[in-house]
N, C-alpha and C positions, 0 to 999 in steps of 0.2 A: 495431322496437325492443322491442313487447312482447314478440314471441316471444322474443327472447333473455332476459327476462327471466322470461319463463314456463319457457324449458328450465333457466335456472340454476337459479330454486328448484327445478322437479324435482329435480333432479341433487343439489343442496343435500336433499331429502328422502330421495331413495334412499340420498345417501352414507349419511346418519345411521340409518335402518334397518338398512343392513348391520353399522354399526358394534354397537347396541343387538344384534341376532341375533349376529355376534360374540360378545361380550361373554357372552349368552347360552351360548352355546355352549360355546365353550373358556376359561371367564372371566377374568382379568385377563391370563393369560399376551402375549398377544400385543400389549397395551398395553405392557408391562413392558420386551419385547423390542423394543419402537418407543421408549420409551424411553432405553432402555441405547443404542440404536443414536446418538439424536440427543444422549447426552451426549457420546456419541464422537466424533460430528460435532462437535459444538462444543469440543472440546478440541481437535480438528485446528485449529480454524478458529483459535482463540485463539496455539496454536505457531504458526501461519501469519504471526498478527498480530505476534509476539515478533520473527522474523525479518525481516519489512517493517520495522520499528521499528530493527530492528540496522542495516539495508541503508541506512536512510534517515540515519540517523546517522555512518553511515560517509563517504554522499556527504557531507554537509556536513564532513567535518574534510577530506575530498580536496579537495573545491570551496574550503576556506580554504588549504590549502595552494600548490594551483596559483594562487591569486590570488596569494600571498606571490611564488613564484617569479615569475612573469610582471613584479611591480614589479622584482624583482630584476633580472630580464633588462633591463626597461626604464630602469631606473638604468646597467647598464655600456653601456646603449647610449647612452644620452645624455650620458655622460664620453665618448665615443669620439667621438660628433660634436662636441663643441664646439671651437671652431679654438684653435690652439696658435700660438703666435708665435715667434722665431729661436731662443730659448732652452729652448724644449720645455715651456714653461708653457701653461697655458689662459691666453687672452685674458679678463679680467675687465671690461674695458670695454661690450664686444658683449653 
């Protein structure tokens, strides 16, 4: 257990030197372009969300519609079962 936590901070101190020599080096540019990149990601990710949003909205007026229909069906079916007497009426008594 401690070595993994001994190789993490390494790893944690390397990253941050490369970044600092970076910086150094070619300076802000490549921050700017990590940047612009992850606005872009996140603008993807947001239209992503608009569309999940639409989708999910949609099922809910389908999934109220086919409930509607299903009562519907289940209404002419149960006028079609109930017994009729000589005159072609439903029996009210039953």
């Amino acid at each position: 257990m401690f070595k993994l936590i001994f190789k993490t901070i390494g790893l944690l101190i390397i990253i941050v030197l490369l970044a600092v020599a970076l910086a150094l080096w070619k300076g802000g540019e490549p921050f700017r372009w990590i940047g612009e990149k992850t606005e872009s990601a996140g603008q993807s990710v947001v239209k992503f969300g608009d569309k999940v949003d639409e989708l999910r909205e949609g099922g809910k007026k389908a999934e109220k519609k086919i409930m509607d229909l299903k009562d519907r069906i289940e209404q002419k079916i149960d006028l079609k079962q109930t017994p009729k007497d000589k005159n072609g009426t439903a029996d009210q008594d039953k």
